[in-house]
C-alpha positions in Angstrom: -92.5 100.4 17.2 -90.5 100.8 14.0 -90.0 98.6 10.9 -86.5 97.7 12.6 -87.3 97.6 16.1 -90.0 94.5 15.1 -87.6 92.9 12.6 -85.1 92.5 15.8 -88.0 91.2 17.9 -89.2 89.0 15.2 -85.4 87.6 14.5 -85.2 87.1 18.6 -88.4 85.6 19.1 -87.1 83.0 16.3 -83.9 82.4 17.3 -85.0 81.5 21.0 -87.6 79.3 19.6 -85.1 77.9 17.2 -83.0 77.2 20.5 -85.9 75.7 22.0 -87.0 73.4 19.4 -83.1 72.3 18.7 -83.0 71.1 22.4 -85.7 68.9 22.2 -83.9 67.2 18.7 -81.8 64.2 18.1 -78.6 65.3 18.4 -75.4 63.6 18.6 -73.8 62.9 21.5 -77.2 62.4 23.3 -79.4 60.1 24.4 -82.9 61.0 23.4 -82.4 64.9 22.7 -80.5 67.3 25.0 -84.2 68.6 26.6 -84.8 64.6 27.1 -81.7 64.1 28.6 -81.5 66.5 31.3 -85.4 66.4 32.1 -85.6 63.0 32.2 -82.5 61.9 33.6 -83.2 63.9 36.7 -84.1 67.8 36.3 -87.5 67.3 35.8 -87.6 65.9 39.7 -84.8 68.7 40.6 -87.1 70.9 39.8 -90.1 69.7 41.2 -88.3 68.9 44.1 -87.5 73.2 44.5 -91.3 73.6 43.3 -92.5 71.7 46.4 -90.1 72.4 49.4 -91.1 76.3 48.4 -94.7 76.5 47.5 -96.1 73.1 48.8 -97.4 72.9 53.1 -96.2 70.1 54.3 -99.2 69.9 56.5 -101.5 70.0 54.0 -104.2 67.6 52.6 -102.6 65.0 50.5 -105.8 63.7 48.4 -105.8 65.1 45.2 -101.8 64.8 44.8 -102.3 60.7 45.9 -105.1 61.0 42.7 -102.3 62.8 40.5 -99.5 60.7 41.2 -101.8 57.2 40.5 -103.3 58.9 37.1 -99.6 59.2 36.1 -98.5 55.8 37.2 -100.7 54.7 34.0 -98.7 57.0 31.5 -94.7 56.5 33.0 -94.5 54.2 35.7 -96.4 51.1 34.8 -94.8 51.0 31.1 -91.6 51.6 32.5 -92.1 48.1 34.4 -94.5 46.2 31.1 -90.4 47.7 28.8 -88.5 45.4 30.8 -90.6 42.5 30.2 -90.7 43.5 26.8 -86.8 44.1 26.1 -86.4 41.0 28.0 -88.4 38.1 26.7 -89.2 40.2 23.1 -85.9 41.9 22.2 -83.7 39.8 23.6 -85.0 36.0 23.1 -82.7 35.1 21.2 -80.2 35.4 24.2 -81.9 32.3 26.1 -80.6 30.0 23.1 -77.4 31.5 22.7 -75.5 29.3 24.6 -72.4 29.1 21.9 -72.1 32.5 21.1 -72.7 34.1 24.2 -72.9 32.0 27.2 -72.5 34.3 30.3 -75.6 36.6 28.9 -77.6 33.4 28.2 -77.0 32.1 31.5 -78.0 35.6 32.8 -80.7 35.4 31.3 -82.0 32.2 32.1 -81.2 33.2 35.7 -83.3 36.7 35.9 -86.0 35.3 33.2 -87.2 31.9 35.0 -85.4 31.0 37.8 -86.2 34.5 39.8 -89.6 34.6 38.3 -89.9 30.7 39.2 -88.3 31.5 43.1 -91.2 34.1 44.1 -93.5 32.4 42.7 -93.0 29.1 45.0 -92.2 31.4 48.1 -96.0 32.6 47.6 -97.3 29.6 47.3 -96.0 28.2 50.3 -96.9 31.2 52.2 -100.4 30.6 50.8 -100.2 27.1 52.1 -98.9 28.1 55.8 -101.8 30.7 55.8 -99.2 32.9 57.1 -99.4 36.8 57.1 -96.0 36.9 58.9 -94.5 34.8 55.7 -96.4 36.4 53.4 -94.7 40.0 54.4 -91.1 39.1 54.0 -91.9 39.5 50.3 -92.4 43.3 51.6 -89.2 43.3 53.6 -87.4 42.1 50.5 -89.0 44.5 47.4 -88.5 47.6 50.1 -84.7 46.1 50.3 -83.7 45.8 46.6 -85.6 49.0 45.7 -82.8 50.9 46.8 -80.1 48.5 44.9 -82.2 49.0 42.3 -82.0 53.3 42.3 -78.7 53.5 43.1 -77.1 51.3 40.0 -79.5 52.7 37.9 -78.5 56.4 38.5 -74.7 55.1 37.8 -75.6 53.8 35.2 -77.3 56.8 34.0 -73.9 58.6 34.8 -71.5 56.6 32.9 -74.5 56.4 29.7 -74.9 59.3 29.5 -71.2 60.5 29.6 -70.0 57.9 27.1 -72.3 59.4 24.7 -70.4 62.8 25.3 -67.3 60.6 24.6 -66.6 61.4 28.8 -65.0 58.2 30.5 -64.2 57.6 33.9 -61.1 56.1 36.2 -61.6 53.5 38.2 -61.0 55.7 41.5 -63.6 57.7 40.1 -66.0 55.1 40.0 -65.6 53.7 43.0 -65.7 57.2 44.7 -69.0 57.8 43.0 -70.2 54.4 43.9 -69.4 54.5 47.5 -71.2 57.3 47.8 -74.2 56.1 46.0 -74.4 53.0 48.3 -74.2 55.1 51.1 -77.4 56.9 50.2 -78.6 53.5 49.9 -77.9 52.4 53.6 -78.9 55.7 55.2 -82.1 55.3 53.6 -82.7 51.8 54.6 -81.0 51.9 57.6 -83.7 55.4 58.5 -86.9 53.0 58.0 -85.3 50.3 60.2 -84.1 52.0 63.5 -87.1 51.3 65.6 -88.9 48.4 64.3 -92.8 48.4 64.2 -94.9 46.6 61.9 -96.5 48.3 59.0 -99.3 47.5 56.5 -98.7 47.4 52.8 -102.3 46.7 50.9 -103.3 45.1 53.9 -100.4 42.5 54.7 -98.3 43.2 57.7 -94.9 43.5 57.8 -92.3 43.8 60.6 -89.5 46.5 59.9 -85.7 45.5 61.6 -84.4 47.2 64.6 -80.9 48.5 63.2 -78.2 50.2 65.7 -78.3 54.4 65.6 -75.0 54.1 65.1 -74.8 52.5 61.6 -76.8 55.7 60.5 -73.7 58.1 61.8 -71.4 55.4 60.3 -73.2 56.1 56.8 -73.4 59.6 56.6 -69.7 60.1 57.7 -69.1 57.6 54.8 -71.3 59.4 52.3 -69.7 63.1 53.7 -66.5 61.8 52.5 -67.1 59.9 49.7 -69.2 62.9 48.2 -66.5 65.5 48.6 -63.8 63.1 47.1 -66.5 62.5 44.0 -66.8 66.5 44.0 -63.3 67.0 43.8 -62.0 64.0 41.4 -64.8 65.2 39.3 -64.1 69.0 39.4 -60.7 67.7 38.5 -62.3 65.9 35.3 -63.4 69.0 34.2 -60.8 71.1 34.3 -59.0 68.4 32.4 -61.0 68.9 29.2 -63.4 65.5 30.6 -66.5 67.9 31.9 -69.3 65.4 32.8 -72.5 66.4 31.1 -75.4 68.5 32.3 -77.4 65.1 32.0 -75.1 63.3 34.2 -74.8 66.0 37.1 -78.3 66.1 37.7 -79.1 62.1 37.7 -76.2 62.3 40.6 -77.9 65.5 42.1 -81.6 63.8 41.7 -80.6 61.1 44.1 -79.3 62.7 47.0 -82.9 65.0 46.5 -84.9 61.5 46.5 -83.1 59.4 49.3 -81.5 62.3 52.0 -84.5 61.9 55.1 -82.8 65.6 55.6 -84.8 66.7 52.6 -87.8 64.7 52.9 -91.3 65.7 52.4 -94.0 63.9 52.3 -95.8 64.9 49.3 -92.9 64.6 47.4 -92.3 61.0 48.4 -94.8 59.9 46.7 -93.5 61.3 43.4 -90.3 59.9 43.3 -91.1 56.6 41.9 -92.7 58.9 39.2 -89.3 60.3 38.4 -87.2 56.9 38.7 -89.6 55.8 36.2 -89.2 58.6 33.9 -85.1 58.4 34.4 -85.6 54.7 33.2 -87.8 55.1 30.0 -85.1 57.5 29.3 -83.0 54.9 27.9 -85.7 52.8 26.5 -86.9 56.0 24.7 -83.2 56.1 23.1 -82.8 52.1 22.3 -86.2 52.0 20.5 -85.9 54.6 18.5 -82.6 53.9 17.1 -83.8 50.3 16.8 -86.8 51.4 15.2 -85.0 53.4 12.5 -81.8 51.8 11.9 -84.0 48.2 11.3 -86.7 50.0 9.3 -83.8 51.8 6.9 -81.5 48.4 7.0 -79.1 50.9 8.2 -75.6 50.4 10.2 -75.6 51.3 13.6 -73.4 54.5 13.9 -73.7 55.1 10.2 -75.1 58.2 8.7 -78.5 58.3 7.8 -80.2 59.0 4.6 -82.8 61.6 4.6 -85.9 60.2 5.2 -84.3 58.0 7.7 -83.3 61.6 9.4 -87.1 62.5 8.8 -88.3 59.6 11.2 -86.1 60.0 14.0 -87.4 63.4 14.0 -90.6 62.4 14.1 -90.3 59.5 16.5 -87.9 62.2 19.1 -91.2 64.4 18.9 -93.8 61.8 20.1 -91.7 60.2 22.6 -90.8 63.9 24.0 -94.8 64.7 23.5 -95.7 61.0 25.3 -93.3 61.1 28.6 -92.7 64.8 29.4 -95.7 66.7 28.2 -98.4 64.5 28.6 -97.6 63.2 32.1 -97.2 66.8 33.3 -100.5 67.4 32.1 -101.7 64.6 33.8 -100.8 65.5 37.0 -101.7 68.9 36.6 -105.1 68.2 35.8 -105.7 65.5 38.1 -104.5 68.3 40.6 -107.2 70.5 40.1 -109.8 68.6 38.9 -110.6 66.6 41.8 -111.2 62.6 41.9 -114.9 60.5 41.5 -113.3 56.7 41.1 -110.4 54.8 39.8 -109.6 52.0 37.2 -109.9 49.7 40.0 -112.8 50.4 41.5 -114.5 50.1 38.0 -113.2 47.4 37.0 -114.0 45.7 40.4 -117.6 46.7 40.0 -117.7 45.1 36.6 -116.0 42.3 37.2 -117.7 41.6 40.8 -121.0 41.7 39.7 -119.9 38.9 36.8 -118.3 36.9 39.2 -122.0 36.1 41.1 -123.0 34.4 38.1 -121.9 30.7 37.5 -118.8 30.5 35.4 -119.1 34.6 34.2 -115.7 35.3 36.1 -113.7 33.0 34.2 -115.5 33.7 30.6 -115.1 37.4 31.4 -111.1 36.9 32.0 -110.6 35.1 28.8 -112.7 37.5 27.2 -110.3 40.6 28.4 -107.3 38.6 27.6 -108.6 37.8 24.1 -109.4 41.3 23.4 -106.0 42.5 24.8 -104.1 39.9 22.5 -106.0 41.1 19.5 -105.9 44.3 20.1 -102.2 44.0 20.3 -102.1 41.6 17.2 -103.4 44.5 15.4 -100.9 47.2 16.8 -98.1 44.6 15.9 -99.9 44.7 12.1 -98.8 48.6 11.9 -95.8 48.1 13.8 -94.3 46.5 10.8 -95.1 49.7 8.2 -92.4 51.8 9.4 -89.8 52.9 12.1 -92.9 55.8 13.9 -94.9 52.0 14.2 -93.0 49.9 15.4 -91.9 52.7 17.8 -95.6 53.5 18.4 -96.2 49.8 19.0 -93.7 49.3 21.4 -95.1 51.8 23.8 -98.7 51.6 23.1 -97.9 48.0 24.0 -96.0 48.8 27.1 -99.1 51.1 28.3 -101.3 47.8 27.9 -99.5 45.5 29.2 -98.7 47.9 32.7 -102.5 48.3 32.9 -103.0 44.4 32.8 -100.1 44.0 35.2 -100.7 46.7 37.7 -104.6 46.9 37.6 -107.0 44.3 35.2 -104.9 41.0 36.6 -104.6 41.2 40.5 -108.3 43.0 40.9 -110.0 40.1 39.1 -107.5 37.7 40.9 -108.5 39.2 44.3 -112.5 39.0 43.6 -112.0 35.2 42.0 -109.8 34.3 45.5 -112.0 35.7 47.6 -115.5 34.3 46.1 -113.4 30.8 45.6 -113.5 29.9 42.6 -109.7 29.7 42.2 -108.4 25.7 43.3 -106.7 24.9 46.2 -104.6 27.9 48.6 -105.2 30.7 45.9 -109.0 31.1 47.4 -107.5 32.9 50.1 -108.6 33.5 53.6 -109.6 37.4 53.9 -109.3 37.3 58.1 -105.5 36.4 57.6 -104.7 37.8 53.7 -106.9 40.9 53.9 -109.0 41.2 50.5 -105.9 42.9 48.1 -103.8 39.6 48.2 -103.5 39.7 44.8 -102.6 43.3 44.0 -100.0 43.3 47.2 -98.3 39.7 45.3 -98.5 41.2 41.4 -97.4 44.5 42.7 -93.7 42.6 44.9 -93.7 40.5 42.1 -93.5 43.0 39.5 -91.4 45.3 41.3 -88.6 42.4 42.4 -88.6 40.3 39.1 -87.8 44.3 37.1 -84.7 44.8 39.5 -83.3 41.2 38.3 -84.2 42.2 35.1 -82.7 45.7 34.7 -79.7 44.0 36.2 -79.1 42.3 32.8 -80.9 43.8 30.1 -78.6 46.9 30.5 -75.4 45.4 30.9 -72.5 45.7 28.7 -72.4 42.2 27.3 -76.1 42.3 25.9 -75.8 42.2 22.1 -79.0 43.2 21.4 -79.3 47.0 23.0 -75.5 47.9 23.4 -75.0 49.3 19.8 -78.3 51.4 19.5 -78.0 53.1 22.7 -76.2 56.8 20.9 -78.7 58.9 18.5 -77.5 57.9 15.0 -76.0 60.7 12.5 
């Protein structure tokens, strides 16, 4: 090779990389970076999807992709639940007082922060009472209800996010098209699990499906047929109007017919799409805290232009959120892959926390002492939070990763041990034969999962003060 011919491969070679390191950059008119955007906001799970339909057997044994998909719970999908709680009774506090200057939010709130919270919390309680495994599983009935609500408005309002920052709006008959074909995805899939009833087990408490009429599932894909060609067209339309929807936005709509069409379904990549919903969420917590992080931190404007080192940090912060919730969890999974499984969190901290609970009063010194060691450990992040825009964006998460491994893992495995040894008062030393032995970790786990739809239902509404101006990358 000559002196020209590797002075044009050197200049290629660093313009592709300079492509590829501007796509995963702040840049304006995204959310996160244009990388972040389309991965997270559904291509990431597009092309898994492709990955898996070609290359993975259906038939095949499912025990080592169970073991990746629960490592990477830890990293995307139990954070993305421990952000909601944190945007909601953190960030937006405030809101519960603000009964003067913005009533209908404070009302909101008051309505998704306590009195759902305060609702399932009293309905378990009197199943506990009734010693009822048939009461008890309506909570099951009800989380595997709303979870679909819950995709569907979040994947429009990934669309319409995502296209405002692209300064792309849409008509009111395009919305509704879009809509009407989202909520059809919603029924086919809910109406699919409740043909034929049949009772199922969900960490050991029964549940009895519905029997719905064949017919409402012809009904809904006639409905989504023509409601998806009308979106295809109105939106073609858009484009060729000068209003072209971006990347971003296609794929979120493209990611949910992959996820909810039974046509398309396989069964190892069921158990990944939570995974991907997840990811699609911290998408847009990704975005608010760093522009948070850096426009409090500089005393900045929102929609301002930066100063330098203001520039500098949103850099930074764009890297490690990039590094935390794409690279890391694919890693994750990968590893956990082909590495193989010995135990889980659980089971460890079961072990521990079992053989603690045999001695007279250990169980409840031992749960103080994790909660102690939790808050300080947190007091201390909150400490460096305070430095700069990286810590308190640092914090957040950290925090977030914590908080989902309480949630999800610490809290309902020493509940379960304390209700079944008895040492909780009254109906919460529950009876194994009728509750199984996960009571706990099936009630956190509903809980958790209902409380964030009510939640997301207000946090990322239009008339919240306290995220709507730091949702587009700053200049």
């Amino acid at each position: 090779m000559n002196t020209a011919d590797a002075e044009m491969t050197t200049t290629v070679a660093t313009s592709w990389f300079g492509v590829m390191a501007n796509w995963f950059r702040p840049t304006k008119g995204t959310l996160f970076s244009p990388a972040a955007d389309i991965l997270m906001a559904g291509g990431a799970s597009i092309i898994f999807f492709a990955i898996v339909q070609i290359f993975v057997n259906r038939a095949g044994s499912i025990f080592l992709w169970s073991w990746a998909v629960y490592y990477a719970a830890f990293i995307v999908n139990y954070p993305h639940f421990a952000a909601s709680y944190l945007l909601m009774y953190q960030d937006a506090r405030a809101g519960f007082r603000d009964f003067g200057g913005n009533r209908t939010f404070a009302l909101k709130l008051w309505w998704a922060g306590v009195l759902v919270p305060l609702g399932l919390l009293m309905y378990f309680v009197f199943a506990l009472t009734q010693s009822s495994s048939l009461q008890m599983g309506y909570l099951a009935n009800a989380m595997f209800f709303f979870v679909g609500w819950h995709y569907i408005k979040q994947i429009f309002g990934c669309v319409i996010v995502l296209s405002s920052a692209k300064k792309v709006y849409y008509t009111k008959w395009e919305r509704w098209s879009l809509l009407t074909a989202l909520y059809s995805l919603w029924m086919i899939s809910f109406v699919g699990v409740n043909l034929y009833g049949g009772t199922t087990s969900y960490y050991g408490i029964s549940y009895t499906s519905l029997t719905l009429l064949g017919g409402l599932m012809t009904a809904f894909y006639v409905l989504l047929l023509v409601s998806t060609a009308t979106t295809v067209i109105l939106l073609a339309r858009k484009a060729l109007a000068g209003q072209r929807p971006p990347v971003s936005a296609l794929v979120a709509i493209v990611a949910i017919y992959v996820w909810y069409l039974p046509a398309l379904a396989h069964p190892f990549y069921y158990y990944i799409i939570p995974f991907f919903h997840s990811l699609q969420y911290l998408l847009f917590v990704l975005a608010y805290k760093r522009n948070s992080s850096v426009v409090r931190a500089f005393a900045a404007e929102p929609n301002v232009r930066l100063t330098r080192p203001a520039k500098h940090s949103l850099g930074i912060i764009t890297t490690l959120g990039s590094l935390a919730f794409i690279v890391i969890p694919a890693a994750i999974i990968l590893g956990a892959m082909t590495a193989g499984q010995s135990g889980s969190l659980e089971t460890g901290i079961y072990t521990w926390f079992g053989v603690l609970s045999q001695v007279p009063t250990a169980s409840w010194v031992t749960t103080l002492g994790v909660l102690l060691v939790a808050g300080a450990g947190l007091y201390v992040l909150r400490s460096f939070a305070k430095r700069n825009a990286v810590g308190a964006f640092t914090h957040f998460f950290v925090k977030a990763v914590l908080l989902g491994i309480i949630m999800f893992s610490v809290l309902p495995t020493m509940l379960d041990i304390l209700g079944k040894t008895g040492a909780l008062p009254g109906p919460f030393s529950y009876n194994q034969v009728i509750f199984g032995t996960s009571l706990y970790l099936f009630f956190v786990t509903i809980f958790i999962n209902i409380h964030h739809y009510f939640i997301d239902n207000v946090i990322w509404k239009r008339n919240n003060p306290y995220i709507r101006s730091m949702m587009t990358t700053p200049e």
